[in-house]
N, C-alpha and C positions, 0 to 999 in steps of 0.2 A: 200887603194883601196878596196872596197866593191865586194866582191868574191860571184860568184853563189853558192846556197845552195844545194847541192846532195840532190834526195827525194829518199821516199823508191822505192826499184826497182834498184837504182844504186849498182853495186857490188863494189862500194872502203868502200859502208856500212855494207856488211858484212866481210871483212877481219881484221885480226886480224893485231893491229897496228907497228910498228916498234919504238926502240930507237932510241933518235936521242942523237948527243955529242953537244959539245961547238961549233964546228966547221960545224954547220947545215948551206947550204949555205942559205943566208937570214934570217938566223933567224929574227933579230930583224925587217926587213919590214913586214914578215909572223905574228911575233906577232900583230902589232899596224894592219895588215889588217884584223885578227881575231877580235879584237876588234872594228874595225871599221864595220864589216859584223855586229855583233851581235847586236850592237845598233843600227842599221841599219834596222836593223830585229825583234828589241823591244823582244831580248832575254834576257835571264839571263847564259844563258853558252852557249859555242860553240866548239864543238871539230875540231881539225884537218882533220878525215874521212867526215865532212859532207862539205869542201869545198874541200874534193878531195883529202886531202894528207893522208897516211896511216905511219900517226906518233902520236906516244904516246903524243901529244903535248890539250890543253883544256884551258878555261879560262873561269872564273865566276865572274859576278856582282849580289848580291842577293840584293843588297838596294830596291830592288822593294819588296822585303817578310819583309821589316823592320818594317811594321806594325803587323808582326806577330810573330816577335821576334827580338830586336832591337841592338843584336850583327850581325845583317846584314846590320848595314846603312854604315857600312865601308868595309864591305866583298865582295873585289874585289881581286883575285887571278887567276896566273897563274902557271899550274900545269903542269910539264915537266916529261919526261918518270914514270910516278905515279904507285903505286903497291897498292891495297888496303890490307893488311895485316890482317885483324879483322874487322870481322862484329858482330852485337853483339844488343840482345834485341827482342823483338819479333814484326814481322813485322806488319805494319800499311799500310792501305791506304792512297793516294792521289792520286787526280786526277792532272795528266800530262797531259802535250803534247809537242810536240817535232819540231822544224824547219824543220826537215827532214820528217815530218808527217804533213804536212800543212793544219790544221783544225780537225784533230783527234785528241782527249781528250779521256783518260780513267784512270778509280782509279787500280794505281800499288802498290801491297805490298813489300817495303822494309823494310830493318831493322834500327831504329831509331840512333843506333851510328856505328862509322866506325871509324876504325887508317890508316892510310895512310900514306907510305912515297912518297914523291916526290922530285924533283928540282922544285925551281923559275926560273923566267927570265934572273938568275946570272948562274945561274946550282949551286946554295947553296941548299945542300939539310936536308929535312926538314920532321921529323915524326912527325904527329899531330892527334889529335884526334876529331872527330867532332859531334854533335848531331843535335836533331831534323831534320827544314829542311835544313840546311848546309850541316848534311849528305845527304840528299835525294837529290840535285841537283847534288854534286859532284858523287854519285852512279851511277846518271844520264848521266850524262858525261861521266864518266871512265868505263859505256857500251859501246860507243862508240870506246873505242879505241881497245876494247875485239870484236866487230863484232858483238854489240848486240843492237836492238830498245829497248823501252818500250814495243810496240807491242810483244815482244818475251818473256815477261814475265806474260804477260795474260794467264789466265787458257783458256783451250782449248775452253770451250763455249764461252767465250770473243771472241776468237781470230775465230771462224767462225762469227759472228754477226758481226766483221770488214773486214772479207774476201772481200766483194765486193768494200770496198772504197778504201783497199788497192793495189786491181788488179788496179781501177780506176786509184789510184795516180799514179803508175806504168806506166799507159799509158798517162800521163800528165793530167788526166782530173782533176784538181784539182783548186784551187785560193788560190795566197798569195799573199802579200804586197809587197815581196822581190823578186829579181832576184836568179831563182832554176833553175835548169838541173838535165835531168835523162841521166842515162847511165855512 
């Protein structure tokens, strides 16, 4: 089932996410409907907070960045109560943008590797280490579950020069392709 996209403005986007166990009621329909939103929505990640649930739960397709590094034509994961452990390298831009940001793009500096532990879709859990952009979408995500945008990591001049579009979106004036809800 193809689940509305929280925009910015909604408050389950800014709280900080919850664990969830083996015994999460739904899980496994919750996953395949994450999945099914996000390509739905011609994403590459999609957390839990942006369809409204406030659980450490996210999932990523990056086959669409495999032209830009080809350990991503298989790189489809799902990352269950995740803890980023280690960031590490000095940070880089790129430019983002975010489902929950519908048509805002802007260059966010992160840092190019990350270790991570998480659960899969078994609850097998799994420390890994990740670079270039692999890291930079999962960082991407796993704000989410911390109650953070991209937007919230703009240096302060960024983040007035987006002030109006983000009040905008806030009050729906916005356009995307996919089914969003504010509030």
């Amino acid at each position: 089932m193809i689940l509305p996209i929280y925009v910015y403005g909604s408050p389950v986007l800014k709280k900080v996410a919850e664990d969830i166990t083996p015994d999460y009621e739904g899980l496994t329909d919750f996953l395949k409907d994450l999945w099914e939103t996000m390509y739905h929505a011609d994403g590459v990640g999609l957390a839990a907070p942006q369809v409204g649930k406030s659980v450490r739960v996210f999932v990523i397709d990056a086959k669409g960045f495999a032209d830009e590094d080809e350990r991503l034509a298989d790189f489809k994961k799902t990352f269950i109560n995740a803890r980023i452990l280690e960031r590490s390298g000095e940070p880089y831009p790129f430019n983002e943008g975010c489902l929950s940001l519908p048509g805002l793009r802007e260059d966010v500096y992160r840092e190019p590797k990350i270790k991570i532990k998480y659960q899969d879709e078994n609850f097998v859990e799994h420390v890994e280490e990740f670079d270039g952009v692999a890291a930079r979408i999962i960082q991407h995500e796993y704000d989410h579950l911390d109650g953070n945008l991209f937007v919230d990591r703009l240096s302060s001049l960024k983040k007035r020069l987006v002030r109006g579009k983000l009040a905008a979106m806030a009050k729906g004036k916005f356009s995307a392709d996919y089914r969003c809800k504010i509030g």
